[in-house]
C-alpha positions as CSV (number, residue, x, y, z in Angstrom):
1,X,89.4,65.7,-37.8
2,X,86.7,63.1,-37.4
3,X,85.7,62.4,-33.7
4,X,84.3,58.8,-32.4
5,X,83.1,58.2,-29.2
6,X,82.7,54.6,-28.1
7,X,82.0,52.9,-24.6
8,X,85.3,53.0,-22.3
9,X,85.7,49.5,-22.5
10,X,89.4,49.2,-23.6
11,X,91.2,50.0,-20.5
12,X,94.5,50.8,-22.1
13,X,92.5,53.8,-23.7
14,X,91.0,54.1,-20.5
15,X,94.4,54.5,-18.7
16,X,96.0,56.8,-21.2
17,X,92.9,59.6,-20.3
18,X,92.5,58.9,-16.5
19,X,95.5,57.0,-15.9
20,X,98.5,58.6,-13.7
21,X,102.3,58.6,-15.5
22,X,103.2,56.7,-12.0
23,X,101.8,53.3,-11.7
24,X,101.7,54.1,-8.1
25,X,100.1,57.4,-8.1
26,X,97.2,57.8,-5.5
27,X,95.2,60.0,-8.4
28,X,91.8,60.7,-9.1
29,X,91.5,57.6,-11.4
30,X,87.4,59.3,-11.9
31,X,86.7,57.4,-9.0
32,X,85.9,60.3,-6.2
33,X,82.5,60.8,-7.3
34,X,81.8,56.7,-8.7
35,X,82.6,55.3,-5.5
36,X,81.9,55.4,-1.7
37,X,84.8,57.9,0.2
38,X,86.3,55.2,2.4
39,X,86.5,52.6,-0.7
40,X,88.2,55.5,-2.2
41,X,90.8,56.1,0.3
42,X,91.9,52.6,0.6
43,X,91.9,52.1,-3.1
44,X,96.0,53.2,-3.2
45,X,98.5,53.2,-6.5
46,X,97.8,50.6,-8.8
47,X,95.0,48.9,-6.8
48,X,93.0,52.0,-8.4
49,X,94.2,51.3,-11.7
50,X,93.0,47.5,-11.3
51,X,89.7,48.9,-9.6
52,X,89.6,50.8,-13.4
53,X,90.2,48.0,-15.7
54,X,87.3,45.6,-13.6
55,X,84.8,48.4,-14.3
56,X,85.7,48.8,-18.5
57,X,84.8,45.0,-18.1
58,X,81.1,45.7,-16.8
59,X,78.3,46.4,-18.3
60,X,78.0,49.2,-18.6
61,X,81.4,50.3,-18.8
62,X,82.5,53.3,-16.7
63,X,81.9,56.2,-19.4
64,X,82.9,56.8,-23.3
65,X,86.2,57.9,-25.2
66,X,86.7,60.3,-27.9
67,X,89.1,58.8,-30.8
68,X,90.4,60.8,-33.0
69,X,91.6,57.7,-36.1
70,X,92.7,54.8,-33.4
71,X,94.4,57.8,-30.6
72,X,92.0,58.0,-27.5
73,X,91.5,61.8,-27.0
74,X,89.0,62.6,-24.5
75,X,87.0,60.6,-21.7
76,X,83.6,61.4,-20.1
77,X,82.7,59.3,-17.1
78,X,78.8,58.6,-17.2
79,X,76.3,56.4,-15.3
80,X,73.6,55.3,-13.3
81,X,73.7,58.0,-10.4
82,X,72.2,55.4,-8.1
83,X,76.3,54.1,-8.8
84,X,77.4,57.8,-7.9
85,X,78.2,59.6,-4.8
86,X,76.2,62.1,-6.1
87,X,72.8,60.0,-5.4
88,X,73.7,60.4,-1.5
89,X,74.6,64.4,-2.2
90,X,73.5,66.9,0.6
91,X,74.7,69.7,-2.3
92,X,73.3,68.4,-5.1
93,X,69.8,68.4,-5.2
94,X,67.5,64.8,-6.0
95,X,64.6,66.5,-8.4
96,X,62.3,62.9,-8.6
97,X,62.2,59.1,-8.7
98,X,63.2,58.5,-12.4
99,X,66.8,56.4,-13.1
100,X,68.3,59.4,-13.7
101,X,71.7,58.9,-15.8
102,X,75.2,61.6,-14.1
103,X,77.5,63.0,-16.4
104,X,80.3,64.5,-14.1
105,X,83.9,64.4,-15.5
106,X,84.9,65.6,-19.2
107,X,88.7,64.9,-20.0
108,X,90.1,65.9,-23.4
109,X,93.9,65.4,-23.8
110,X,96.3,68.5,-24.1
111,X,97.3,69.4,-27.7
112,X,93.7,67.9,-28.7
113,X,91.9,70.7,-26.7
114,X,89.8,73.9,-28.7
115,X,88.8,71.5,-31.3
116,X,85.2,70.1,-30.1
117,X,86.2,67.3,-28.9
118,X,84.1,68.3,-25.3
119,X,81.1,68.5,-27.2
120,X,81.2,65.2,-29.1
121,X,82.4,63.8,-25.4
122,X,78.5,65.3,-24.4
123,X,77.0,63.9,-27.4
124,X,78.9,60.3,-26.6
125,X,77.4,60.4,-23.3
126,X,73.5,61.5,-24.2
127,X,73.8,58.7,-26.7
128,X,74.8,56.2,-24.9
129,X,73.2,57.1,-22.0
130,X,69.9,56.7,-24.3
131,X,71.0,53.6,-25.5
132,X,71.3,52.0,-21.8
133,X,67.6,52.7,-21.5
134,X,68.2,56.1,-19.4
135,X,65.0,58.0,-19.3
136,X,66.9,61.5,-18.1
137,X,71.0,62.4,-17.8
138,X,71.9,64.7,-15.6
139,X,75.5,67.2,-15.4
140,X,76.9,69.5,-12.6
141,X,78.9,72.3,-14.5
142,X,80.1,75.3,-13.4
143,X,78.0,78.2,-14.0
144,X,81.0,80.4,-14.8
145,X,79.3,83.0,-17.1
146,X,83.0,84.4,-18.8
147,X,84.6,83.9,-16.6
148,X,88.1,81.5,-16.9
149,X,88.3,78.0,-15.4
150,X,91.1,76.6,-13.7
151,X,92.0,73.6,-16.5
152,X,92.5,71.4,-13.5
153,X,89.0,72.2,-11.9
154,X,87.2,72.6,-15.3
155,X,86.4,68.0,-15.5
156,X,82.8,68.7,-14.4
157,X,82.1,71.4,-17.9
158,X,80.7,74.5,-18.3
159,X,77.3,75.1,-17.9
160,X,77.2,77.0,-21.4
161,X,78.8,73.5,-23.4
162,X,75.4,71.9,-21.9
163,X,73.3,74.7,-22.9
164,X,74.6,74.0,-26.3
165,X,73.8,69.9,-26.2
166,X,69.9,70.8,-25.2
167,X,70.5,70.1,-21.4
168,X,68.5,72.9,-19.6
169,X,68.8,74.3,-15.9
170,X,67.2,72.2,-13.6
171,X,68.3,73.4,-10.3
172,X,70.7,75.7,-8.6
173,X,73.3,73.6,-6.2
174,X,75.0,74.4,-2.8
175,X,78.3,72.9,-4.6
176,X,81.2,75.0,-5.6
177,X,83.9,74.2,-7.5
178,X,87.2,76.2,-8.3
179,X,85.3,79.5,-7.2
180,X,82.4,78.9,-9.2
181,X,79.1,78.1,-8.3
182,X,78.0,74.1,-9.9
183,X,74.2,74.0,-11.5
184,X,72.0,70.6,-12.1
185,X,71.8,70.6,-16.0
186,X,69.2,67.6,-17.4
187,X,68.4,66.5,-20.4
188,X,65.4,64.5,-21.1
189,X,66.0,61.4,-23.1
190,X,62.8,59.7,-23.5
């Protein structure tokens, strides 16, 4: 298996990672942590999934896909965190001034999962990330040592997947998720 990870720019790909099976499903759509709480709340069914298919017209797009051949396996949302929630974060801690990049949801499709496709999703981002002119990305895994994650709960990684893609600790958090405690991972890019 060959993986590819391009900008999220086709929003039919898009959909089939983030998207809901219901049209009209008030899900996640990776838009808790990209936009502001009350434009998330009013954003309801498929006004989310139009919200979606505006931002994989922008530049940039809202994150990168993994493809295996032409079939979009995996997502990872990525962006300025200036664009984030997490630039206004009481829990997550603001280390400096630079335009830091925020890697914060990883998404790989069941039946494609235990086959690297999270890593090349981490690799996507660093590298396109770079490529938008980011100086430093940033990630808020779990620091779940061996312990198991929830599936559901695991879309913001393991601290030890970052570990492996050079990212280093950069700071503890007050943020926990599904039990387990988040860390600030960063890579620097420059």
């Amino acid at each position: 298996m060959t993986i590819e990870v391009r900008p999220a720019t086709v929003f039919g790909d898009t959909r089939t990672l983030i998207g809901p099976k219901s049209p009209d499903s008030n899900v996640c759509w990776c838009l808790s942590h990209r936009i502001p709480s009350k434009l998330n709340n009013e954003l309801r069914g498929r006004a989310r999934g139009d919200y979606v298919a505006g931002l994989c017209r922008e530049q940039p797009p809202p994150g990168v896909l993994a493809y295996d051949g032409e079939e979009p396996v995996g997502w990872a949302a990525v962006g300025p965190r200036s664009d984030t929630i997490f630039a206004r974060s009481r829990k997550v801690p603001h280390l400096d001034d630079l335009p830091v990049w925020s890697l914060w949801c990883i998404r790989v499709r069941p039946g494609h999962r235990r086959k690297g496709i999270s890593h090349a999703l981490i690799a996507g981002a660093v590298d396109f990330a770079r490529a938008q002119g980011a100086p430093v990305i940033e990630a808020y895994p779990l620091d779940n040592g061996d312990a198991k994650v929830d599936l559901t709960m695991a879309y913001a990684g393991i601290r030890k997947n970052f570990e492996r893609a050079g990212f280093t600790h950069a700071a503890d958090t007050t943020s926990v998720l599904a039990g387990h405690p988040r860390v600030l991972m960063r890579l620097d890019l420059r």
